[in-house]
C-alpha positions as CSV (number, residue, x, y, z in Angstrom):
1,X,44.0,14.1,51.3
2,X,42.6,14.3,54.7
3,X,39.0,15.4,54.5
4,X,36.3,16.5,56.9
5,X,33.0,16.7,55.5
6,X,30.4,18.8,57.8
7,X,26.9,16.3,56.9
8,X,27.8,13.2,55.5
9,X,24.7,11.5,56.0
10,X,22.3,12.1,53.0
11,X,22.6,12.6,49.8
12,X,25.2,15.1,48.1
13,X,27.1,14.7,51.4
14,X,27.3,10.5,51.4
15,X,27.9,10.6,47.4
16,X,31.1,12.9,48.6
17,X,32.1,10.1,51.1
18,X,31.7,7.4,48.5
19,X,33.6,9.3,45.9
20,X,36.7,10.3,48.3
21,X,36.4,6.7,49.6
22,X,36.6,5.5,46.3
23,X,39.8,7.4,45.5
24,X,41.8,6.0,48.4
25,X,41.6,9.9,50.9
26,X,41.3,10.1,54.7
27,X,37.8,10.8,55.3
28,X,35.9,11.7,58.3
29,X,32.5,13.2,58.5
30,X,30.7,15.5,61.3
31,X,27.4,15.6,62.1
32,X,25.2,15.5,64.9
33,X,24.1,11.8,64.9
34,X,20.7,12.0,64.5
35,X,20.4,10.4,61.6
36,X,20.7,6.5,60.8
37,X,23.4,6.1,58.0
38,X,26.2,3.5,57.4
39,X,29.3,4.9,56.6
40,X,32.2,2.9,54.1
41,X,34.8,1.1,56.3
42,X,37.6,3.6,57.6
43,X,35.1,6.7,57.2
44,X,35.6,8.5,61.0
45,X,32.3,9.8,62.5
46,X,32.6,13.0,64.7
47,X,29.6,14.1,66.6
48,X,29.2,18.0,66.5
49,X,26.5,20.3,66.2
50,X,26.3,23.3,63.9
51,X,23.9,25.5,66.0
52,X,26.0,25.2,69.1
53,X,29.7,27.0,68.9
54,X,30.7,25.0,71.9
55,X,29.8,21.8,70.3
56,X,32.0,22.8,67.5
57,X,34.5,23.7,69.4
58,X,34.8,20.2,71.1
59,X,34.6,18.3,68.1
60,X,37.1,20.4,66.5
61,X,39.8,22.3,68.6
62,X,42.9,21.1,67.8
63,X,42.4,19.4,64.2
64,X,43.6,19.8,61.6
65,X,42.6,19.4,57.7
66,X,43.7,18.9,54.2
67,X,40.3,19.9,53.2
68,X,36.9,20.4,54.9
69,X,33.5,20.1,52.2
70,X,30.6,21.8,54.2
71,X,27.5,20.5,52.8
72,X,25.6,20.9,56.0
73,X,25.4,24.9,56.3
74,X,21.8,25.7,55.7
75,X,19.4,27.6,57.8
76,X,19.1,25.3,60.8
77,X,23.3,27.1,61.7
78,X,21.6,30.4,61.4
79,X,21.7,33.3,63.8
80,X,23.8,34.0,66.6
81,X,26.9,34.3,65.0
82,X,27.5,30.4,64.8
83,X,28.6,30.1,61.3
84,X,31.1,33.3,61.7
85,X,32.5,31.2,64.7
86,X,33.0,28.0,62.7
87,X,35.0,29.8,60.1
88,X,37.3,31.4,63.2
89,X,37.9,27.9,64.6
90,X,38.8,26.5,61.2
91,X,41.1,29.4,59.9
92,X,44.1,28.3,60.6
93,X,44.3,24.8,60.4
94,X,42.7,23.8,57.2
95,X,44.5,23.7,54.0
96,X,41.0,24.7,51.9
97,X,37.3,25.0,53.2
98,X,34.5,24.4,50.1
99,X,31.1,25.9,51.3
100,X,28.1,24.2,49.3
101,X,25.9,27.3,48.5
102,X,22.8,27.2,46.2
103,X,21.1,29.4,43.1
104,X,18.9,30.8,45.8
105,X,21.5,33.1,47.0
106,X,21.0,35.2,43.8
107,X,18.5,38.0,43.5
108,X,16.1,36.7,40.9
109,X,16.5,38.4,37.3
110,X,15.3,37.6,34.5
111,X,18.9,38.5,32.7
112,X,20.4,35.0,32.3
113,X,22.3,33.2,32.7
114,X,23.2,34.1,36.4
115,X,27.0,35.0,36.8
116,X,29.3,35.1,39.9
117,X,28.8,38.8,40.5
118,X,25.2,39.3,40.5
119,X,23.8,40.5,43.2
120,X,22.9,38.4,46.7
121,X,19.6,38.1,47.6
122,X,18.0,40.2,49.9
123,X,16.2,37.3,51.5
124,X,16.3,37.3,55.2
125,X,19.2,35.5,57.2
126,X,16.4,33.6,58.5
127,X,15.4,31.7,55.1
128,X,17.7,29.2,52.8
129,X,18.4,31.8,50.4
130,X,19.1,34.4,53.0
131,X,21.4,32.3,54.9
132,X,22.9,31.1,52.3
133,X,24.1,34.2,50.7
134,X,25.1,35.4,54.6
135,X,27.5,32.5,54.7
136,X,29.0,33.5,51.6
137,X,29.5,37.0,52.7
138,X,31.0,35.6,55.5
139,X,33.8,33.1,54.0
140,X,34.8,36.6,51.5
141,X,35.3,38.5,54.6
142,X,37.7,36.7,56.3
143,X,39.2,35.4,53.1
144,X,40.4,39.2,52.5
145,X,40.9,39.8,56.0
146,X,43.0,36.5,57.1
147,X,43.9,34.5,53.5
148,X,41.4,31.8,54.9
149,X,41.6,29.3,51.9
150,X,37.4,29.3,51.5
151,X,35.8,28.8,48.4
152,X,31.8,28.9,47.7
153,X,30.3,27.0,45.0
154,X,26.8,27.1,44.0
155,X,24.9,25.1,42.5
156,X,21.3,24.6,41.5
157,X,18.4,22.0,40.9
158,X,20.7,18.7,42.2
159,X,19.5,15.0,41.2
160,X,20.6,11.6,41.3
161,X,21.2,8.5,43.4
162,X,19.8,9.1,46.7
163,X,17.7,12.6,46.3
164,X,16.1,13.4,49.5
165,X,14.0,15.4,48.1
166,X,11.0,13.5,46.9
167,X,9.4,16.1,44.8
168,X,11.8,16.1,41.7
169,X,12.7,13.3,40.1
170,X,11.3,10.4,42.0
171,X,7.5,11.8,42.1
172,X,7.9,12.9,38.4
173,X,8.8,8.9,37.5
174,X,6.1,8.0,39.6
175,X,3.5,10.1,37.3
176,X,4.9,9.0,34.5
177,X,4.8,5.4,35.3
178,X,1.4,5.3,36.6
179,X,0.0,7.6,34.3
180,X,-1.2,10.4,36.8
181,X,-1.8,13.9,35.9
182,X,0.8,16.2,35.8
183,X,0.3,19.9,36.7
184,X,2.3,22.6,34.6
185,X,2.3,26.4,35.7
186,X,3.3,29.1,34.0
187,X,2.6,27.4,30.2
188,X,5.8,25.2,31.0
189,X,8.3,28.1,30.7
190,X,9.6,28.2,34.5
191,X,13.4,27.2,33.4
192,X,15.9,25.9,35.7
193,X,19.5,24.6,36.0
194,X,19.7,21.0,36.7
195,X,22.8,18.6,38.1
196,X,23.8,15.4,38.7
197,X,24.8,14.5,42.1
198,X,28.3,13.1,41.0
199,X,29.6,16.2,39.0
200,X,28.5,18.1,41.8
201,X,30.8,16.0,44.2
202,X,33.9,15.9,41.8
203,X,33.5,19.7,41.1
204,X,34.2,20.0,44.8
205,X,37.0,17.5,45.2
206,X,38.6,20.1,42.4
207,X,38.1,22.9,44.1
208,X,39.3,21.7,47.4
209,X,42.5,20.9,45.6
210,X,42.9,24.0,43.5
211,X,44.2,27.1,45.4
212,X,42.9,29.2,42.7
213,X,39.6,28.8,44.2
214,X,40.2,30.0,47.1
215,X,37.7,33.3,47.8
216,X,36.1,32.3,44.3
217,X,32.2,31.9,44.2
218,X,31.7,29.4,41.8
219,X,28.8,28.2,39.6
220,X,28.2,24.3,39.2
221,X,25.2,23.3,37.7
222,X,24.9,25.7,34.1
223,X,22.2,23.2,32.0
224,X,18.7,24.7,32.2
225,X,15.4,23.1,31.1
226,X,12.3,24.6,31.1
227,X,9.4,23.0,33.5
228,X,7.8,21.3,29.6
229,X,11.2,20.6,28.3
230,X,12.0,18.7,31.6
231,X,9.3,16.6,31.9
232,X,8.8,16.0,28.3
233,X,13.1,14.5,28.8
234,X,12.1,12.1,32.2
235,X,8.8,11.3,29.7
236,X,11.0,9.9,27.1
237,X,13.6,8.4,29.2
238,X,10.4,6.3,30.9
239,X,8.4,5.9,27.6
240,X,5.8,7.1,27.8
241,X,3.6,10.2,26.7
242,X,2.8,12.6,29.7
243,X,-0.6,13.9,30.5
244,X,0.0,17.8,30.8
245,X,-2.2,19.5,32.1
246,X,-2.1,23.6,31.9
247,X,-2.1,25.8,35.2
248,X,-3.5,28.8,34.5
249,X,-1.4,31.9,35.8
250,X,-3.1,32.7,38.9
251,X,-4.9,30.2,39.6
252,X,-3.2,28.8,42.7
253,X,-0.1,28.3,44.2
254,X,-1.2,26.2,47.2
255,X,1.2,23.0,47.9
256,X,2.1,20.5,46.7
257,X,0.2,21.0,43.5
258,X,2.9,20.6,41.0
259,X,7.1,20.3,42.2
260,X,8.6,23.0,44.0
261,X,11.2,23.5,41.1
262,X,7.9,24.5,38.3
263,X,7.3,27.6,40.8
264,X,8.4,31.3,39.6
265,X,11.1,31.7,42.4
266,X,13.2,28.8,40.9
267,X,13.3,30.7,37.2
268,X,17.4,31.4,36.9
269,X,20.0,29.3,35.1
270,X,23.2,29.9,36.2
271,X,26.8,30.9,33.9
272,X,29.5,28.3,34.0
273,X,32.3,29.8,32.4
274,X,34.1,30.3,35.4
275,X,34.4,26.9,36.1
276,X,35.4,26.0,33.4
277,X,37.8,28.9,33.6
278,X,39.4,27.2,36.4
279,X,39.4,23.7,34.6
280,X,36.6,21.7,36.3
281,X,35.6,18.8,34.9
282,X,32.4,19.6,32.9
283,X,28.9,18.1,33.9
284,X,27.3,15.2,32.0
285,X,24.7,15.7,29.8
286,X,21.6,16.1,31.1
287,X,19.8,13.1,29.2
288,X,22.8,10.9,30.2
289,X,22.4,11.8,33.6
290,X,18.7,11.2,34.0
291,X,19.0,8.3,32.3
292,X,21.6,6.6,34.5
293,X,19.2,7.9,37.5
294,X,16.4,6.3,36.0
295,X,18.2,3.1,36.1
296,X,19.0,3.6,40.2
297,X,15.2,4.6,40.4
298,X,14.3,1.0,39.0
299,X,16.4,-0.9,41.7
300,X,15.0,1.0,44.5
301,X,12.5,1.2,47.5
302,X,10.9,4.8,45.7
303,X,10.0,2.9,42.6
304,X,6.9,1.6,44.8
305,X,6.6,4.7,46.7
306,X,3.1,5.8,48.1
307,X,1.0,8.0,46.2
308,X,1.2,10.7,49.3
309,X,4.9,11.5,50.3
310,X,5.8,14.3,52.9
311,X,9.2,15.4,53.8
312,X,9.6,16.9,57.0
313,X,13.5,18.1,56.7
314,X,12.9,19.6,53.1
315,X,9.5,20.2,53.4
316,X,9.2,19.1,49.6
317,X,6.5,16.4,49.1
318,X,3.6,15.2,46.9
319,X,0.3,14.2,47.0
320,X,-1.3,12.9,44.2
321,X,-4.8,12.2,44.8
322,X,-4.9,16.3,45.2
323,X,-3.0,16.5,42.1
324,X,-5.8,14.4,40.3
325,X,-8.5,16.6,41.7
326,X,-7.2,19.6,40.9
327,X,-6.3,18.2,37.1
328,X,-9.9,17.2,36.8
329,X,-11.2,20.2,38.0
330,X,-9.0,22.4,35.8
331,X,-10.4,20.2,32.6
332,X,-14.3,20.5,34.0
């Protein structure tokens, strides 16, 4: 299968070169360059930037695809009609487009688990969700109006080899293995869907390679753990008892306090029974997963990570010195 994926570079988008790598495809990745990454030997690099339609267009006009995986289309493609354009240079000339989505195009409810035809957010274009859930709109549209073989899945709280973003997994280890403080909102309750990495990647591979998807949104990640459940399954995992410490409601919600995932806004666990109605491979268990993260956690730089960690494209960081003075303040 000839595949373009749109990022490449980090995390879910590199796992998806490794897997089609791994399973002998014709991959190329496009991205803007900016960012220093090695690809597997045979993996194509085209340049292109999402905000800028001519850019595209350059990098583009006149392929053609077995499959393009867009992992890249978050806000920074926003406005000006860019994303509309991209689909109109691909229709056509791809044999199936898989958008990467998120949870956060759903309008929170507390009716769980989420399904396929709840309503979109009413977010602004201008934030993740909000863009997120334009794009989708977006690939629908032309789907009825064209055929364009587009397919959305969504998924949720992703983790594994190579999370980028600092404030899940990784700084949750690092509490627990140094024996810091950790900060729970909401008495624990805040319950999300979590993911590994892989299953993500495979799901799409499917769905790229199942016409049935085609104008389907699609749920990926359907496990869901409270905030107290979560950290009480990482605890384990490590060995070790955590030091909870209660957050009472309203008491702040100043970052980076506690992770971004223990806030209200991430409280939604999402239906798979589509996919599996559609006969995707089903997602590991959730202990298994973390475990077999924990065990590429070990081997790597972020097991000595800093006790301050910012991250300027996620904006998702800790600190725990503030974490540790707000903990000791809360028992005073």
């Amino acid at each position: 299968m000839k595949t373009l994926i749109l990022g490449g570079s980090t995390f879910v988008g590199r796992r998806m070169v490794d897997l089609l790598v791994g399973e002998g495809h014709d991959v190329a990745v496009l991205n803007r360059g900016r960012t220093a990454s090695s690809l597997p030997e045979g993996v194509s690099r085209i340049v292109g930037d999402r905000t800028s339609t001519e850019s595209m267009r350059a990098a583009l006009g006149g392929t053609e695809w077995d499959a393009v995986i867009d992992v890249s289309g978050f806000v920074m493609a926003a406005g000006g009609g860019e994303f509309e354009d991209l689909l109109g240079l691909l229709d056509g000339s791809v044999g199936a487009y898989v958008f990467v989505s998120s949870i956060m195009a759903y309008e929170p409810s507390g009716v769980m688990p989420w399904t396929e035809d709840a309503p979109w957010t009413s977010d602004p274009v201008t934030t993740y969700g909000g863009f997120k859930a334009h794009a989708e709109r977006a690939i629908l549209e032309r789907h009825r109006a064209t055929g364009f073989p587009g397919s959305i899945a969504r998924p949720a709280a992703i983790y594994g080899p190579d999370n980028n973003i600092h404030d899940m997994e990784t700084a949750m280890f690092l509490r627990l293995r140094r024996g810091l403080p950790i900060l729970l909102p909401h008495e624990g309750l805040v319950t999300t869907s979590y993911g590994h990495v892989d299953d993500l990647c495979l799901n799409l591979r499917e769905m790229a390679q199942l016409p049935a998807a085609a104008g389907e949104i699609v749920n990926i990640t359907g496990q869901g753990a409270s905030s107290r459940a979560w950290t009480r399954l990482l605890a384990d995992i490590v060995d070790v008892e955590p030091d909870l410490v209660e957050v009472p409601t309203g008491f702040t919600e100043a970052k980076p306090l506690y992770g971004h995932l223990f806030g209200i806004k991430h409280h939604g666990v999402l239906s798979v029974a589509k996919a599996a109605a559609l006969g995707l491979t089903v997602e590991r268990g959730i202990r298994r997963g973390y475990e077999q993260t924990y065990e590429w956690f070990l081997a790597s730089p972020l097991v000595d990570a800093p006790d301050q960690l910012s991250d300027p494209v996620w904006g998702a960081g800790y600190d725990f010195a503030l974490e540790a003075e707000v903990a000791a303040a809360l028992r005073a």
